[in-house]
C-alpha angles and dihedrals in degrees: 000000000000094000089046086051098051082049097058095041084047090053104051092040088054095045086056096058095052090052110267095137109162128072087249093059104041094048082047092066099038090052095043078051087052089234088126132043093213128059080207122124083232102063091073101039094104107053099041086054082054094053091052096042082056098062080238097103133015134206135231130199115228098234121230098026113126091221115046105257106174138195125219129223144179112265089210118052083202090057092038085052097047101056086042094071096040097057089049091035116031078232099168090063109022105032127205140248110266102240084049095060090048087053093051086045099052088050093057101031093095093058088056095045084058090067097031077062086030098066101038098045090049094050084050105052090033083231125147119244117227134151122261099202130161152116100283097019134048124166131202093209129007129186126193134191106186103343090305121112098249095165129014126175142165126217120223101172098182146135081230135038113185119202090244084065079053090056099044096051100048077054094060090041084054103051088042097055097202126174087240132017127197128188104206120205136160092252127011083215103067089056105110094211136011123269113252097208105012132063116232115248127191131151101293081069082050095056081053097063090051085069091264084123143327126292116230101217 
């Protein structure tokens, strides 16, 4: 019973990680594996309430839906990592070159810069995550108070930042309508032009979080 158990926690943690976020997905998998009987939701509620009782997963709310649909997500980027490459690689068995592993890393690690930004700026500003997810709009971070958009940004952690990413981004801003909109980089230096209707937002914002100085917002 135990052993059945650790498999089916394995399992969702590791679906996770490959980016099967909803209830429905991840029950899809654990049920095409034959770790569950039902194909139901239901049938994995549990155990994903135990996983984020257990500090180990979190869960989002999808913003703008009339009845709560949530994602789940891993709580640590280093777990997250970890069962990622597990579940491409087969990494706990087999292991993986070194450089392969950097290059895998580097692939994923904007997805994990979105949460490192994610967590401070939402115990700053004492705002709410949740996804903003659809066909026409998609959102890096997303912040609520009260069901309202108090702060959107998107995240282009790259060496080079072209003005067409610029564009792409204030259009986003645009089509969210939030109170506040940051566009977060490595480095405010390397943009080739200023953001119309974004500030600009890199880690020496991030030091200010941290309590070195203020944050205008």
């Amino acid at each position: 019973m135990l052993r059945e158990l650790t498999r089916k926690y394995w399992a969702i943690l590791e679906v996770i990680a490959d980016g099967k976020l909803s209830s429905e997905e991840i029950t899809g998998e654990l049920f095409s594996k034959g770790l569950i009987e039902s194909a139901s939701p239901g049938a994995v509620a549990p155990y994903l309430e135990t996983l984020v009782g257990m500090g180990l997963l979190e869960r989002i709310s999808v913003f703008g839906k009339k009845r709560k649909i949530y994602r789940y997500r891993h709580v640590s980027p280093l777990v997250d990592f970890a069962y990622y490459l597990n579940a491409k690689y087969g990494f706990f068995e087999a292991g993986l070159p070194p450089n392969k592993v950097e290059e895998l890393l580097r692939e994923r690690l904007p997805h994990y810069v979105e949460v490192f930004f994610e967590r401070p700026l939402s115990q700053h500003y004492g705002l709410q995550p949740v996804r903003v997810e659809g066909p026409e709009l998609e959102i890096d971070v997303a912040l609520v108070e009260n069901k309202r958009l108090r702060l959107v940004a998107e995240v282009k952690w790259k060496n080079k930042i072209k003005k067409q990413d610029i564009r792409k981004a204030e259009d986003k801003f645009d089509k969210a309508g939030a109170e506040t909109n940051l566009l977060i980089v490595p480095d405010k230096g390397i943009l080739p032009e200023k953001t119309e209707n974004a500030k600009a937002f890199d880690w020496r914002d991030a030091l200010a979080l941290a309590g070195v100085a203020k944050v205008p917002v």
